[in-house]
Backbone as numpy.savetxt, mean C-alpha at the origin, in Angstrom:
# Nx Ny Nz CAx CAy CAz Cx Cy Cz
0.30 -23.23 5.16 -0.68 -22.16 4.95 -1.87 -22.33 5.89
-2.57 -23.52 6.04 -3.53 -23.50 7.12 -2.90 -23.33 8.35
-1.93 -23.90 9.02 -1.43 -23.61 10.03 -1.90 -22.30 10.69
-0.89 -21.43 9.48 -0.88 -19.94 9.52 -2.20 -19.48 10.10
-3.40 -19.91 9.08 -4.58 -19.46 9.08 -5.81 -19.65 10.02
-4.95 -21.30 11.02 -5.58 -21.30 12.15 -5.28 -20.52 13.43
-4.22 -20.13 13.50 -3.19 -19.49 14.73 -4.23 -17.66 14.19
-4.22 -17.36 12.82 -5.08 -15.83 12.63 -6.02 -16.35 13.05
-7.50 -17.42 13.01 -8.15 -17.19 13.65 -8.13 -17.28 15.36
-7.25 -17.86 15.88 -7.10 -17.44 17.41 -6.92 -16.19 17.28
-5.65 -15.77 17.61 -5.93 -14.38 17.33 -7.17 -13.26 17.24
-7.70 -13.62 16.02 -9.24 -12.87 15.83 -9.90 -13.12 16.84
-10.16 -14.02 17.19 -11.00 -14.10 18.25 -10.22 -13.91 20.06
-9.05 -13.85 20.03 -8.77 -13.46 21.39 -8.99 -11.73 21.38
-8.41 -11.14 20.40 -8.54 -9.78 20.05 -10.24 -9.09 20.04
-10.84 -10.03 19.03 -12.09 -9.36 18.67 -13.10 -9.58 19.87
-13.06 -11.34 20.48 -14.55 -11.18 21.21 -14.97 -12.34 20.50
-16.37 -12.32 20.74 -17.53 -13.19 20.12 -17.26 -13.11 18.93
-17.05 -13.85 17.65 -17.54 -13.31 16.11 -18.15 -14.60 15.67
-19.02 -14.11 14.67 -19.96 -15.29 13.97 -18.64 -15.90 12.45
-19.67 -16.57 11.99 -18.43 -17.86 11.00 -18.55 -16.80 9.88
-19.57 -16.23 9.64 -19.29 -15.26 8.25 -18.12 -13.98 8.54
-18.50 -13.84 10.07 -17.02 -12.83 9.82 -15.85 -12.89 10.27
-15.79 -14.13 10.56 -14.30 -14.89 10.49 -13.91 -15.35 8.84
-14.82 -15.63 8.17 -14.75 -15.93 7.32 -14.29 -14.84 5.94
-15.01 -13.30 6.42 -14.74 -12.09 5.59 -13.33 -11.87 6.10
-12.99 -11.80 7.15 -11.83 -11.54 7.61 -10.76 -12.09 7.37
-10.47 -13.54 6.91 -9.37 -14.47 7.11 -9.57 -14.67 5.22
-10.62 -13.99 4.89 -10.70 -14.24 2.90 -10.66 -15.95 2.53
-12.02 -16.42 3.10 -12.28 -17.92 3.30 -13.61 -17.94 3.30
-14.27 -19.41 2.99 -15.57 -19.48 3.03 -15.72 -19.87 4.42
-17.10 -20.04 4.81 -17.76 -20.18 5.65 -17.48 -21.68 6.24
-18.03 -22.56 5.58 -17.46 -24.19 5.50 -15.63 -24.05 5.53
-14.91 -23.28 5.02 -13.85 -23.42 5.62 -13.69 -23.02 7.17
-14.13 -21.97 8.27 -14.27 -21.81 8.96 -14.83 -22.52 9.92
-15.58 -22.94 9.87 -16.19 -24.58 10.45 -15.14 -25.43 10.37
-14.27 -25.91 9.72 -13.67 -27.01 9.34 -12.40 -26.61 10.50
-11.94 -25.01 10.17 -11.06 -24.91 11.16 -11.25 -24.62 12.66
-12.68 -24.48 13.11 -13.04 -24.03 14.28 -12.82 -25.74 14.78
-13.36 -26.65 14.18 -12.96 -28.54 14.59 -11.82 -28.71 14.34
-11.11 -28.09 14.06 -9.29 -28.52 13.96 -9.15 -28.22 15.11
-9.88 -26.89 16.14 -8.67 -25.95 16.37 -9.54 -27.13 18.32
-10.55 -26.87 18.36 -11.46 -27.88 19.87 -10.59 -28.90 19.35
-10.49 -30.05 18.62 -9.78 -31.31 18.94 -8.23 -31.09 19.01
-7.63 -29.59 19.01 -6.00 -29.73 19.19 -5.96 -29.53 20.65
-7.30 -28.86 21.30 -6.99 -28.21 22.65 -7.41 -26.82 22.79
-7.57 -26.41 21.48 -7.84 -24.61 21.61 -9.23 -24.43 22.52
-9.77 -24.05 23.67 -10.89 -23.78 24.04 -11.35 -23.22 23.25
-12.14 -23.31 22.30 -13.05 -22.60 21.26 -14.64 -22.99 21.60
-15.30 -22.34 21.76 -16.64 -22.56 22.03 -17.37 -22.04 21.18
-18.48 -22.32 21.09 -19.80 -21.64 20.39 -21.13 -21.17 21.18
-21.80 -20.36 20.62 -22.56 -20.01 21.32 -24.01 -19.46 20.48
-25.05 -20.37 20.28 -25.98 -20.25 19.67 -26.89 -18.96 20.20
-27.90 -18.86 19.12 -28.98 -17.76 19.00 -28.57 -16.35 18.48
-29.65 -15.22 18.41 -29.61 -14.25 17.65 -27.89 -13.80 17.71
-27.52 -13.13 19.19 -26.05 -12.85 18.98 -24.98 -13.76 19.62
-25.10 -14.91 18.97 -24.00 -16.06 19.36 -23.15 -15.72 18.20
-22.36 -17.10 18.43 -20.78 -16.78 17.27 -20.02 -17.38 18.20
-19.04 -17.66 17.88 -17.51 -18.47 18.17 -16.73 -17.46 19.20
-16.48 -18.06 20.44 -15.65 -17.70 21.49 -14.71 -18.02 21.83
-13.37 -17.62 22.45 -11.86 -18.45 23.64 -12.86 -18.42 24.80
-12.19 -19.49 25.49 -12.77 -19.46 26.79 -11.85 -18.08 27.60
-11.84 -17.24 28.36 -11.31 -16.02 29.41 -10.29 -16.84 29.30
-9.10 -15.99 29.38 -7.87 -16.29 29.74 -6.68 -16.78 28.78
-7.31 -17.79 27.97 -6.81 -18.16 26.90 -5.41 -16.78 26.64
-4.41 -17.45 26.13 -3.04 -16.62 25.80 -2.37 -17.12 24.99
-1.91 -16.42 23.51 -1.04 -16.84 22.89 0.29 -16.10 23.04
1.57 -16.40 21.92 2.74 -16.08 22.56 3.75 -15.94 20.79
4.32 -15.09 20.54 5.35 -14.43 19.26 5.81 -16.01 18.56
5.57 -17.03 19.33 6.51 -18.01 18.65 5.45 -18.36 17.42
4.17 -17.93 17.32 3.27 -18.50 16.44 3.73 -17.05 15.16
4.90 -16.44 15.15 5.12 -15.82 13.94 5.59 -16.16 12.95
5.48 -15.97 11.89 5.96 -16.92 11.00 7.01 -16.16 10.58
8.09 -16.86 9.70 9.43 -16.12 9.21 9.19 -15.01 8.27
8.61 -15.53 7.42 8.09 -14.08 6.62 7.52 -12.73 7.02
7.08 -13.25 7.94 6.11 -12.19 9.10 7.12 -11.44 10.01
7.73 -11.89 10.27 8.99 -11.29 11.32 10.20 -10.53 10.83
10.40 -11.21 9.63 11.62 -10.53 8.62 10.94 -9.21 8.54
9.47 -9.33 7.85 8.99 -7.98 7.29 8.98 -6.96 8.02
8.80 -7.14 9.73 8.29 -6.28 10.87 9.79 -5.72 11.12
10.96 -6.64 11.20 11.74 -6.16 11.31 12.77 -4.95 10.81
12.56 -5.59 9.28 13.22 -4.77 8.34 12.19 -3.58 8.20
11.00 -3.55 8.30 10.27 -2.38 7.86 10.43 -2.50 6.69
9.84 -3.35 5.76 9.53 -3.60 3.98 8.18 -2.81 4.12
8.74 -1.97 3.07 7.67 -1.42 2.50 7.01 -2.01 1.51
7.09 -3.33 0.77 6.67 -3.69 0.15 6.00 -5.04 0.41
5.94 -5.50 2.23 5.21 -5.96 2.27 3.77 -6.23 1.98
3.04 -7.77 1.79 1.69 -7.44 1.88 0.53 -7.47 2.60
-0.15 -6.52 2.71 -1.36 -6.18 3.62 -1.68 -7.14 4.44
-1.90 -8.22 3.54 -2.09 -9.51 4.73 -1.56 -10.33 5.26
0.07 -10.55 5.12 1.11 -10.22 6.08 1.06 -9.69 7.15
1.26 -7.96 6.88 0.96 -6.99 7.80 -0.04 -7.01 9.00
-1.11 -7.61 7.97 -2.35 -7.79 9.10 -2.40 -9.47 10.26
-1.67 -10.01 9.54 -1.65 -11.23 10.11 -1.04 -10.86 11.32
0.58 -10.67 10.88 1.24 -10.35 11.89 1.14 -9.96 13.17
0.50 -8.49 13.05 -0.13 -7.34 13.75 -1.09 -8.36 15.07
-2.18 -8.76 14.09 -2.91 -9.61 15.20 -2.13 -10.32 16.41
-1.26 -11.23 16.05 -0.20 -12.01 16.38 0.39 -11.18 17.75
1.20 -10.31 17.36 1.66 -9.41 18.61 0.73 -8.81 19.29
-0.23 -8.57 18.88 -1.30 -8.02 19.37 -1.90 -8.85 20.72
-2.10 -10.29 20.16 -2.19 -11.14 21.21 -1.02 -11.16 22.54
-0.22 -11.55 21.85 0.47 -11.94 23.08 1.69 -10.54 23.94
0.74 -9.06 23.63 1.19 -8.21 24.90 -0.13 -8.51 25.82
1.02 -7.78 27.38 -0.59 -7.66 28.36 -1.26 -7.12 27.98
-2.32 -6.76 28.53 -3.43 -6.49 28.55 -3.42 -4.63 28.52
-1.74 -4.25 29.71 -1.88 -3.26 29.81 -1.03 -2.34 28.78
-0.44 -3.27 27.74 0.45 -2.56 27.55 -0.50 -2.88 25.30
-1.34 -3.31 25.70 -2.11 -3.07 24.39 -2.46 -1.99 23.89
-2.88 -1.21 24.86 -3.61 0.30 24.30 -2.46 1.16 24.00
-1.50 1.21 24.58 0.09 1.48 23.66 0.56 1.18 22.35
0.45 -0.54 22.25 0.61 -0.56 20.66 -0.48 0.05 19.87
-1.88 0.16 20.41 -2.59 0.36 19.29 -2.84 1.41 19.20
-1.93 2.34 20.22 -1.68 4.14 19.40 -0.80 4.17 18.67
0.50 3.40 19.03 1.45 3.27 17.58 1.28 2.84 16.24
0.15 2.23 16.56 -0.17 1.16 15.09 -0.99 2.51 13.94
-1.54 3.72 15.29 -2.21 4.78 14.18 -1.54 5.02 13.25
-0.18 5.09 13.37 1.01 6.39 12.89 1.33 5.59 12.10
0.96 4.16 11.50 1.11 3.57 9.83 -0.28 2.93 9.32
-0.01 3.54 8.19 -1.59 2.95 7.47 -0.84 1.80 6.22
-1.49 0.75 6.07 -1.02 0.02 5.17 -2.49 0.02 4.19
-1.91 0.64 2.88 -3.07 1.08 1.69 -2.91 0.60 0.45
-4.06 -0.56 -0.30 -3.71 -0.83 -0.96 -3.56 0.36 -2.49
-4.50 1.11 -2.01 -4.93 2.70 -3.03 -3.89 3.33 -3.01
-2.94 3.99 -4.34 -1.43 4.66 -4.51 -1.98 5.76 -5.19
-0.87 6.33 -5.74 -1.37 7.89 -7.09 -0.87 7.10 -8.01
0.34 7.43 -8.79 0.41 6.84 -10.05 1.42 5.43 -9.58
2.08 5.26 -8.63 2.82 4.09 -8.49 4.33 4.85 -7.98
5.10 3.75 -7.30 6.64 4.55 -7.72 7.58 3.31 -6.55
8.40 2.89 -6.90 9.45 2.07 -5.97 10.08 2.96 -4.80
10.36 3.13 -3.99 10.69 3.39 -2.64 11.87 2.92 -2.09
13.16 3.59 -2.35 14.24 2.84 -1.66 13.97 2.86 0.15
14.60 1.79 0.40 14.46 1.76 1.76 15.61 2.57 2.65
16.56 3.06 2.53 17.96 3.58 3.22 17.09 4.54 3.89
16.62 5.41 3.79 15.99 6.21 4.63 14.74 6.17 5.74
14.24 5.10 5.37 12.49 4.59 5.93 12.76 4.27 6.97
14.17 3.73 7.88 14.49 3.20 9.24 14.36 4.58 10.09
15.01 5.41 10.00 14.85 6.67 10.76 13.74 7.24 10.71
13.31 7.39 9.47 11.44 7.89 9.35 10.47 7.16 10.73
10.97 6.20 10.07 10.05 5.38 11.26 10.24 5.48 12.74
11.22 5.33 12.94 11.76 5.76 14.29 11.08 7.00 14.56
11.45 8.25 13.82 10.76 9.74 14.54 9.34 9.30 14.32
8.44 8.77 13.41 6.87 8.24 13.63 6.72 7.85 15.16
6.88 6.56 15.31 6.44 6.35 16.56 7.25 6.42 17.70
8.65 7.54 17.67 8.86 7.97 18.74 8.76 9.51 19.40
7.54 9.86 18.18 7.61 11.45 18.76 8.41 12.12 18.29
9.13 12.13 17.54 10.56 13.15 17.52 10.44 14.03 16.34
11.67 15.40 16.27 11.41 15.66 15.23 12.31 15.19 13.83
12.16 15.59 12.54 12.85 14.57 12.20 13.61 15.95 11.12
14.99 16.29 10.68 15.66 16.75 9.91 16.35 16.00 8.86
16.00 16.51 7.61 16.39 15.58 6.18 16.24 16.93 4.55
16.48 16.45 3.83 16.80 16.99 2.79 15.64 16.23 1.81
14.72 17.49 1.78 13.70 17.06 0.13 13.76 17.41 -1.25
13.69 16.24 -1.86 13.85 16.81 -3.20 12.50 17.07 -3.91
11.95 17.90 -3.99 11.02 18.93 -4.67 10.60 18.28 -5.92
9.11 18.41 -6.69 8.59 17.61 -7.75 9.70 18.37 -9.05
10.02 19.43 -8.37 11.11 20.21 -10.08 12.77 19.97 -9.72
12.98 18.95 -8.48 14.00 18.43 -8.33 15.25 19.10 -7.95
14.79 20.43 -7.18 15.46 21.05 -6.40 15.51 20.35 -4.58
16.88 20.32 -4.30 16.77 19.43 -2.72 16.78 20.91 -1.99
15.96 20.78 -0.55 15.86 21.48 0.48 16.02 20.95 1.40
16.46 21.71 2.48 16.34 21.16 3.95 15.60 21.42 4.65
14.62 20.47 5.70 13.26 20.62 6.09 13.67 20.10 7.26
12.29 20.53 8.18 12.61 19.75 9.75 11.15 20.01 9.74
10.92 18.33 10.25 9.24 18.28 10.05 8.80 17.73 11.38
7.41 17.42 12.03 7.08 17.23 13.09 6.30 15.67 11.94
6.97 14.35 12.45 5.98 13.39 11.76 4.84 13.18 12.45
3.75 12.65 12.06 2.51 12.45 12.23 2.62 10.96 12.01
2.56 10.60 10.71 2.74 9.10 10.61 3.31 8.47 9.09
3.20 7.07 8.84 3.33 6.52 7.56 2.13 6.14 7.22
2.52 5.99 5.68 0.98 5.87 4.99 2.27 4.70 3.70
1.61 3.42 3.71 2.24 2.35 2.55 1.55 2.00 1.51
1.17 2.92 0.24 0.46 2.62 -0.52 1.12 2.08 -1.74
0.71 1.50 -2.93 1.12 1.11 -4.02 2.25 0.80 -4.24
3.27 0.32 -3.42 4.67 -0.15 -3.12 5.79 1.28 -2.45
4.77 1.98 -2.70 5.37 3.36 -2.28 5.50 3.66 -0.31
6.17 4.35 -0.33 5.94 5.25 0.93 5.76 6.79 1.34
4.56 6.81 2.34 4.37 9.11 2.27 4.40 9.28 3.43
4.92 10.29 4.01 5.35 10.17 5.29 4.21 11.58 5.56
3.46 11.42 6.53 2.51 12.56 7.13 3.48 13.46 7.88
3.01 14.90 7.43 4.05 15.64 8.60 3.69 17.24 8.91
3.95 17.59 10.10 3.71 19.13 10.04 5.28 19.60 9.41
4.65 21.23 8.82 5.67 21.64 8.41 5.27 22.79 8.41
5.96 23.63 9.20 6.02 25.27 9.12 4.42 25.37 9.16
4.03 24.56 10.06 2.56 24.76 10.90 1.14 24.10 9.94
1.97 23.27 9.00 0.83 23.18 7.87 0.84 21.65 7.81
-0.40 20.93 7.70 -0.22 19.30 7.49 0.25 19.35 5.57
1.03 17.96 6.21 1.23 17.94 4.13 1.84 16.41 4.47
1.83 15.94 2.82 2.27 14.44 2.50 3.85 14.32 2.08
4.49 13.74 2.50 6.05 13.77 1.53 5.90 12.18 1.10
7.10 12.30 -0.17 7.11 10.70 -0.70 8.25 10.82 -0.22
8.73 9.54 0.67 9.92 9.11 1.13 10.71 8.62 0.05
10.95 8.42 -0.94 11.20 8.39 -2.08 12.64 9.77 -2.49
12.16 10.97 -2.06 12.66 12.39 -2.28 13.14 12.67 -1.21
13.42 11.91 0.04 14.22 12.35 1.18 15.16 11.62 0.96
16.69 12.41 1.86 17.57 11.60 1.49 18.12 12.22 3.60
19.37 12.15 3.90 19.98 12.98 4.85 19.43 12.79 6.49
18.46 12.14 6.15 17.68 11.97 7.64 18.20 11.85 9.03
17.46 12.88 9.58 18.48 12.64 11.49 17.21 12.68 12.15
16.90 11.84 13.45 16.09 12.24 14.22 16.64 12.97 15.31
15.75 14.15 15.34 16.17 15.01 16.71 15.60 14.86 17.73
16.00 15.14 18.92 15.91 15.17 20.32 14.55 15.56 20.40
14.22 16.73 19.93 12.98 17.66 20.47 12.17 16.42 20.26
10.77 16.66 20.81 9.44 15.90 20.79 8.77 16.93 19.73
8.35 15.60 18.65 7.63 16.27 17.65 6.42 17.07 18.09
5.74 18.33 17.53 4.58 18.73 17.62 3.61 17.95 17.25
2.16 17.52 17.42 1.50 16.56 16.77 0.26 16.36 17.69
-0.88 16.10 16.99 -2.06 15.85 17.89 -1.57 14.14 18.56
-2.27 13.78 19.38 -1.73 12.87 20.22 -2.76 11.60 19.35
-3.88 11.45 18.32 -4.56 10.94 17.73 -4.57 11.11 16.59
-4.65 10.26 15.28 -4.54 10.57 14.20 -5.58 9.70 13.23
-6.24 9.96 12.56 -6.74 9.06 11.63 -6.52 9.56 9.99
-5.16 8.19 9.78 -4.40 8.22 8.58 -5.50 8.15 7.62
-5.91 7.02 7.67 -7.34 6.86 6.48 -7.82 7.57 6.19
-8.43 8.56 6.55 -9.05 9.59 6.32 -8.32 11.12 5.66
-7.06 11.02 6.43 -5.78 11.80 5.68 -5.58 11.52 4.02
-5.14 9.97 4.22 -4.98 9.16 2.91 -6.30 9.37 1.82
-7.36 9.11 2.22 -8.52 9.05 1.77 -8.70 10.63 0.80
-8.92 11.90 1.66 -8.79 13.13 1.65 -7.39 13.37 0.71
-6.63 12.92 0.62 -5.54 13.32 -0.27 -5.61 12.90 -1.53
-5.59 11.62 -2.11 -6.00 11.07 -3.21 -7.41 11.80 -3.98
-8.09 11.81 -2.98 -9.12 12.97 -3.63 -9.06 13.95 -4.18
-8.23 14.78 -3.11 -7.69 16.31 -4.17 -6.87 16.15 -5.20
-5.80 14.66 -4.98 -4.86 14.55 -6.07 -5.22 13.87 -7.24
-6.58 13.53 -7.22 -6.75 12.93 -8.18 -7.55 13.62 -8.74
-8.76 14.52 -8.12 -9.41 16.15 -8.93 -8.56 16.90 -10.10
-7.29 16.52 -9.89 -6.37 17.99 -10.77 -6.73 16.86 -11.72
-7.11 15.99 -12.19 -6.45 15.18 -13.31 -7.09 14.27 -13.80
-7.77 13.83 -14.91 -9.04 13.45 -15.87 -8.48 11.62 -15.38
-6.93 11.17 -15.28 -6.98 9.87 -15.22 -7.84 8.63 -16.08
-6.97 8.67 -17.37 -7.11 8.17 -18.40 -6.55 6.77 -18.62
-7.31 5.36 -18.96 -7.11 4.23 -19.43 -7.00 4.25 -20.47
-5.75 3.71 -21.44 -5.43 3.34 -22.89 -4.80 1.91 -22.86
-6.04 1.61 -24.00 -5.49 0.21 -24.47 -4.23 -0.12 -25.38
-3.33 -0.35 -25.33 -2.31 -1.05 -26.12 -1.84 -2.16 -26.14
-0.97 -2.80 -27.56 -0.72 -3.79 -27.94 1.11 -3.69 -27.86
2.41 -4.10 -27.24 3.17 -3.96 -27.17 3.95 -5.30 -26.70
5.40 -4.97 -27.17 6.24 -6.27 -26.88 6.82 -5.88 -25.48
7.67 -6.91 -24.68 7.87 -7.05 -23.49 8.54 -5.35 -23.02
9.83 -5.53 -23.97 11.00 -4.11 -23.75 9.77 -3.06 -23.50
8.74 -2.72 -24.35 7.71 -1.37 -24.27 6.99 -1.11 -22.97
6.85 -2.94 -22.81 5.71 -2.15 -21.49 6.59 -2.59 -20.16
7.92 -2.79 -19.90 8.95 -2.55 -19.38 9.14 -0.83 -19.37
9.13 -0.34 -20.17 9.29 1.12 -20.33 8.42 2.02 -19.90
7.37 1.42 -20.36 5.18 1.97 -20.35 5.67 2.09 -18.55
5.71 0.87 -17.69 6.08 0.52 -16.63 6.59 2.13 -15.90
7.56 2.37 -16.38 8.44 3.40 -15.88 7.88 4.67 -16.05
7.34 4.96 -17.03 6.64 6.16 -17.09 5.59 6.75 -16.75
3.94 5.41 -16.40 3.05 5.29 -16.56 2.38 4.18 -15.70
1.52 3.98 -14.98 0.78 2.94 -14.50 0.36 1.73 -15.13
0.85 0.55 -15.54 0.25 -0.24 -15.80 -1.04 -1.02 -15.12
-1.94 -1.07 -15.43 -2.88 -1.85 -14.28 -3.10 -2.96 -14.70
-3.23 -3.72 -16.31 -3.29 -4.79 -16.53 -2.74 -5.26 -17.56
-2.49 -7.02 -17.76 -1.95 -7.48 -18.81 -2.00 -8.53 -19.16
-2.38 -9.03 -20.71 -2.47 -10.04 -21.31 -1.86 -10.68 -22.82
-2.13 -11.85 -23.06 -1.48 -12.49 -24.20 -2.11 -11.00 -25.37
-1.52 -10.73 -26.26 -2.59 -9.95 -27.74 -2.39 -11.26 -28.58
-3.22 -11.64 -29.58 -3.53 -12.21 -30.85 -2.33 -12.03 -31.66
-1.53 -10.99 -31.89 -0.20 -11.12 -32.61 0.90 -12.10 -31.93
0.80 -12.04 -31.04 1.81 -12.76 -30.20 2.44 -11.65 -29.17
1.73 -10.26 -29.00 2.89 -9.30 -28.32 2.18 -9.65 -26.74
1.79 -8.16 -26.11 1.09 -8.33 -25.18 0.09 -6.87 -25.12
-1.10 -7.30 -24.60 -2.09 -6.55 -24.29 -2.18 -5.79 -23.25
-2.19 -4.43 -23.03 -2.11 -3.74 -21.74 -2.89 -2.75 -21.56
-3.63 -2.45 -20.23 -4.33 -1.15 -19.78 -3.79 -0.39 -19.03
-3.29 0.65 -20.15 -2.26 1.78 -18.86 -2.93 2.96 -18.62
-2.56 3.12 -16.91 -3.58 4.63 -16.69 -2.70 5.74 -17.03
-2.87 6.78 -17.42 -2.63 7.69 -17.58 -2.91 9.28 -16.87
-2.76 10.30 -16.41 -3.04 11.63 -15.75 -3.90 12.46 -16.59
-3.63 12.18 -17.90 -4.85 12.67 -18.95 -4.17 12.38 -20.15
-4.93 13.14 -21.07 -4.74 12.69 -22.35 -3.76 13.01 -23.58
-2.80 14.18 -22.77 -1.67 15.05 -23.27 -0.45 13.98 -22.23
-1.06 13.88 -21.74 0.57 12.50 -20.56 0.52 11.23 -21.71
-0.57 10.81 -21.71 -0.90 9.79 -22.83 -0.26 9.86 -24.05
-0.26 11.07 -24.60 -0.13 11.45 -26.22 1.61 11.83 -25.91
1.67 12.32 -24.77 3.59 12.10 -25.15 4.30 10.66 -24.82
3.94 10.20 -23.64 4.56 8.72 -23.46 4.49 7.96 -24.74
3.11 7.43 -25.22 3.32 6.65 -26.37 3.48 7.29 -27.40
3.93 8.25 -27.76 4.11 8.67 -28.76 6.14 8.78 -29.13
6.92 8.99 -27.83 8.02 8.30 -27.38 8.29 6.58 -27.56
6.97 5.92 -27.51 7.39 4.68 -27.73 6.58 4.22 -28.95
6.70 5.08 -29.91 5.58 5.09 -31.15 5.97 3.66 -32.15
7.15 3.37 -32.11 7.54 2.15 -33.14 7.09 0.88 -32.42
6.93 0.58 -31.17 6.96 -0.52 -30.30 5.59 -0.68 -29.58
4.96 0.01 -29.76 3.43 0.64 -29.43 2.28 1.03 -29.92
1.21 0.18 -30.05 0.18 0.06 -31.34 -1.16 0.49 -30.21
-1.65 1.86 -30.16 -2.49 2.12 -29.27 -3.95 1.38 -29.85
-4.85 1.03 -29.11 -5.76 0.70 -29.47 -7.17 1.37 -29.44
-7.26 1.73 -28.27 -8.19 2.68 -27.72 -7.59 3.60 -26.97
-8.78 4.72 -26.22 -9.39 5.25 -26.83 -8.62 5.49 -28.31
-10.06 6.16 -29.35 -9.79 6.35 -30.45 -8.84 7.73 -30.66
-9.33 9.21 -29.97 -9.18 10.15 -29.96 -7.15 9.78 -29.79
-6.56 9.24 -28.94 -5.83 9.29 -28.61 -4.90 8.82 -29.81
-5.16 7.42 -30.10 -4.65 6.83 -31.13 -4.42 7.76 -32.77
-5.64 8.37 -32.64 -5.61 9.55 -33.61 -4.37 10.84 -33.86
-4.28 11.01 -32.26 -3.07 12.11 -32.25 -2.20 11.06 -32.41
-1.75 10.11 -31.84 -0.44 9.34 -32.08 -0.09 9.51 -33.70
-1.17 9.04 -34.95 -1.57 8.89 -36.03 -0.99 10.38 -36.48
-1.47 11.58 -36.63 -1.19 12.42 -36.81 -0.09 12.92 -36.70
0.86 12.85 -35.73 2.04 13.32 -35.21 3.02 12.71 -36.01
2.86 11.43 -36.49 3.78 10.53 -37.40 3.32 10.98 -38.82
2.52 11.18 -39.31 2.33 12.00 -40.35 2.62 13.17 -40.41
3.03 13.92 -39.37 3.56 15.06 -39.93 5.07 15.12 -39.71
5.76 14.15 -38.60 6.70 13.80 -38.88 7.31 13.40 -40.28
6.77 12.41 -40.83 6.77 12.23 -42.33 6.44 12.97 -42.85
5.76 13.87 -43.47 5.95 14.64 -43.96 6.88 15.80 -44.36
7.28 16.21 -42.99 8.67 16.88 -42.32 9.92 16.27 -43.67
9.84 15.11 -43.00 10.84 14.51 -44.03 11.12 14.74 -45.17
9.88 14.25 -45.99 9.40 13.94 -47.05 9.81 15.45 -47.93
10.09 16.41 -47.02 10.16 18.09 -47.68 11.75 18.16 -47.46
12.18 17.97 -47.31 13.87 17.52 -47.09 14.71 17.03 -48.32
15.38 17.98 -49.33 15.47 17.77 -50.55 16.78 16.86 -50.28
């Protein structure tokens, strides 16, 4: 693990320039005194690392300095290869640096127009697994321009056939959304609902610059406006929030005092809420909000009741 973490700070600093120890330190998710410790690992192995005191000093390579792919690590290389979408961010980012270093000089400003056309985000909508069979060709028409023809399946689960101009990937919450023009209009797809994929010949339509973040950013916004996005506390055994899982966002989880487990699941509002657990009403002891727990309460009483009139 330090290894790793000394080879990212080369990197950072062949890439970045000058940087001071606090933002090597924000960057690599380390203290400060750790940064020091590795800047003296890295001068007594040989690394020209210098320093450079006063107002805008900070830690330097001497010019020239060059690293080279063999400092990738296996995990790091599998991921780039296969295109896991479920890699993590700081993986991704490690990596990235890594190759980053060791192209020329001239052929940098190339990768780092390709690198626009994927955003790696830790921010999702409600969650969702992502088979991979399709994400190899996606990717391909991303950063080769192309256009791309495939079959979508629609939120009411009707499939169509589309031919889109990609823009880029966006890897949020284990998920994947593929940016794309379509019939002249920007929009998001979940790669998830494509199936059929071909890349075509033509050169996609597409501004030649993109800033995903801000796409990503701007989307979650509107998609999260339609919808109040509701936390409920519950108390449930493993099988439930295995299930909760599938239907619903879990965001957290702990031991409960009975022996089950404690969970904070988000919800889209408070009618998504009141049918999921109310589906898992025997195995599922809501806790909070009150309002909610109330309809759960109610609905089983009139269920019983129902009964109860049943000669």
């Amino acid at each position: 693990m330090r290894t790793d973490r000394l080879l990212s700070l080369v990197a950072l600093l062949r890439l970045r320039g000058r940087m001071t120890a606090s933002q090597i330190a924000e960057e690599l998710a380390v203290s400060e005194r750790t940064v020091m410790r590795d800047i003296d690992s890295l001068s007594v192995s040989g690394i020209p690392v210098y320093a450079e005191r006063g107002r805008n000093g900070g830690f330097a390579l001497l010019p020239g300095f060059r690293a080279d792919l063999s400092t990738l690590s296996i995990d790091e290389a599998t991921a780039l290869l296969a295109g896991a979408g479920r890699l993590a961010p700081t993986e991704f980012a490690s990596a990235m640096r890594k190759i980053a270093v060791a192209l020329p000089e001239r052929q940098r400003e190339q990768a780092a127009l390709a690198a626009q056309r994927i955003l790696i985000s830790p921010k999702g909508y409600l969650g969702e697994a992502t088979p991979m069979s399709v994400l190899g060709p996606i990717q391909e028409g991303v950063l080769a321009g192309r256009r791309l023809a495939l079959i979508y399946r629609r939120f009411d689960g009707e499939p169509k056939p589309r031919t889109l101009d990609p823009i880029g990937l966006i890897a949020a919450d284990s998920a994947w959304y593929l940016v794309a023009n379509s019939q002249g209009s920007q929009r998001i797809f979940r790669v998830s609902r494509c199936s059929d994929v071909t890349v075509l010949a033509e050169p996609a339509d597409r501004p030649d610059a993109v800033d995903l973040d801000a796409i990503w950013t701007e989307s979650r916004r509107s998609f999260r406006a339609q919808f109040e996005f509701l936390d409920v506390v519950v108390e449930a055994d493993d099988q439930a929030r295995i299930a909760l899982a599938q239907m619903a966002k879990v965001r957290s989880s702990a031991p409960a005092d009975n022996g089950g487990i404690r969970l904070v699941v988000e919800f889209s509002d408070r009618r998504h809420a009141a049918n999921v657990l109310w589906r898992l009403a025997e195995a599922v002891r809501v806790i909070e909000p009150i309002d909610v727990r109330d309809e759960i309460i109610r609905r089983v009483r009139a269920m019983s009741a129902r009964y109860e009139s049943v000669p």
